[in-house]
Each structure stands twice: as structure tokens, then as C-alpha cells.
C-alpha positions as CSV (number, residue, x, y, z in Angstrom):
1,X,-88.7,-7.1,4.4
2,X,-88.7,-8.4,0.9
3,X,-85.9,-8.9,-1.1
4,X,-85.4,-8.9,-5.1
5,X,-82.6,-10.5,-7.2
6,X,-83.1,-8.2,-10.2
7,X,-81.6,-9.9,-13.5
8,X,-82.9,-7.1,-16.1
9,X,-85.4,-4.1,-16.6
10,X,-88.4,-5.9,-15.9
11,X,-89.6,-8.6,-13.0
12,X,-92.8,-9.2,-11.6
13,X,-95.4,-10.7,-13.6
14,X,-99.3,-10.5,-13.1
15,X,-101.5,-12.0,-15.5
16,X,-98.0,-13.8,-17.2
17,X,-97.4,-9.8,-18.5
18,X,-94.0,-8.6,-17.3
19,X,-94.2,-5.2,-15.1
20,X,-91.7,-2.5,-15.1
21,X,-89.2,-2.3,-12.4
22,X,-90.6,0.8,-10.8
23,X,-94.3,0.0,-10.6
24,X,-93.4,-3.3,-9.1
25,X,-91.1,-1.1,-6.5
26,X,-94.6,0.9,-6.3
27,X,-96.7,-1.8,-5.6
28,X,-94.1,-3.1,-2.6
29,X,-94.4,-0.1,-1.5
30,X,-98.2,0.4,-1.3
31,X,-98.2,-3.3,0.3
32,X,-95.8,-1.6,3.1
33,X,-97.6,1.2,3.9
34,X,-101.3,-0.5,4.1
35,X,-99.8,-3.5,5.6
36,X,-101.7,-5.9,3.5
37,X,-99.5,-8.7,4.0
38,X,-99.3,-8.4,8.5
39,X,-98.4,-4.6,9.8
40,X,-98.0,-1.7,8.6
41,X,-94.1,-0.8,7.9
42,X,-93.5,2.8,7.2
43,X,-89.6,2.5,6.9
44,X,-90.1,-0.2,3.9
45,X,-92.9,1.7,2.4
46,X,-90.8,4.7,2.1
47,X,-87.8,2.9,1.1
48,X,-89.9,1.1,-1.8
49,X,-91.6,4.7,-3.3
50,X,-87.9,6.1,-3.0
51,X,-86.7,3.2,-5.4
52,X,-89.8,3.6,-7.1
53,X,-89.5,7.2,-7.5
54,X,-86.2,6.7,-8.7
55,X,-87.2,4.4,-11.5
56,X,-89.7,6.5,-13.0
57,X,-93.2,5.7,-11.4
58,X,-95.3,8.8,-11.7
59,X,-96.8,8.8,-8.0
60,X,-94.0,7.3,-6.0
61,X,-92.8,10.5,-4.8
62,X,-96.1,12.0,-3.9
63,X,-96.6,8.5,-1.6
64,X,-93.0,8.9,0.0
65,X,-93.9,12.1,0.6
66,X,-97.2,11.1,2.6
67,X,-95.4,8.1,4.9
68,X,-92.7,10.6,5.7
69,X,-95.1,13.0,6.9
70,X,-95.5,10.1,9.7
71,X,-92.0,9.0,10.1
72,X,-89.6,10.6,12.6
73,X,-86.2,11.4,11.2
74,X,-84.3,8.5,12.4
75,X,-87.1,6.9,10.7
76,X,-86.6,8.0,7.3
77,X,-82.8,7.7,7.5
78,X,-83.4,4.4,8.2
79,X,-85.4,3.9,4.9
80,X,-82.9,6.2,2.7
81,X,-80.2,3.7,4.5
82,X,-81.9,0.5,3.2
83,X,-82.7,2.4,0.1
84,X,-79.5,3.2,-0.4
85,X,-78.2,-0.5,0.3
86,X,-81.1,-2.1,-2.1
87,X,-79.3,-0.2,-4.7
88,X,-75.4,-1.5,-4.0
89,X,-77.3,-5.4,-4.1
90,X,-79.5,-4.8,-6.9
């Protein structure tokens, strides 16, 4: 799994233009869940669109919502864990 030092507001740059933290969160989480980078990895994907969701990108929620619907419980506590943790580091 990924990890981010975050230093302010913003990181992640495409086209040298600085993103906002939650559609770069978004974005992780999108590469998660279509496992564009190797396999697919539903726990990451939902604990990306959680942080997402909780820093204002408009269709994390609705995304978290769909990888869940495939998750088992001890799945998605899994993801709110690491969630959870991502947030006490970052």
C-alpha cells in the first residue's frame, strides 16, 4: 500500500499543477479498486474514498459505497482500521 508524508493542503502534481488533497486520495483510490498498478485491492480502495470522502471529494462516498458492497465486514473494518491509522500519521 502507498504511503503519503502530507506537509500541507495540497500534494500531488500532474501537469506541474498542484491537486487537492482529497482528489489525489480519490485517485488512489480509483487506482485500488481497478488495480491499475498489479491487483485489485478492495481494502485500500475503500480506505482511500473514506479519506477521500472525508476531505471533500464529491464522489468518494458513492465509490466507497460500491467496493463495500463487495467487501465482507472484516473487510471493511480492516479499511476503516488503516483509515483510521492514515489519519494519526498524516
Amino acid at each position: 500500500m502507498a504511503r503519503f508524508e502530507l506537509l500541507d493542503g495540497d500534494f500531488g502534481t500532474a501537469l506541474g499543477l498542484a491537486a487537492p488533497i482529497g482528489e489525489t486520495l480519490f485517485a488512489m483510490g480509483l487506482r485500488f479498486a481497478s488495480g491499475r498498478d498489479g491487483e485489485t485491492d478492495l481494502v485500500s480502495a475503500h480506505m482511500y474514498f473514506n479519506l477521500a470522502d472525508q476531505m471533500g471529494a464529491d464522489e468518494a462516498s458513492t465509490h466507497r459505497q460500491d467496493v463495500a458492497a463487495m467487501m465482507t465486514k472484516a473487510e471493511i473494518g480492516r479499511a476503516l482500521r488503516l483509515a483510521r491509522e492514515w489519519l494519526a500519521r498524516n
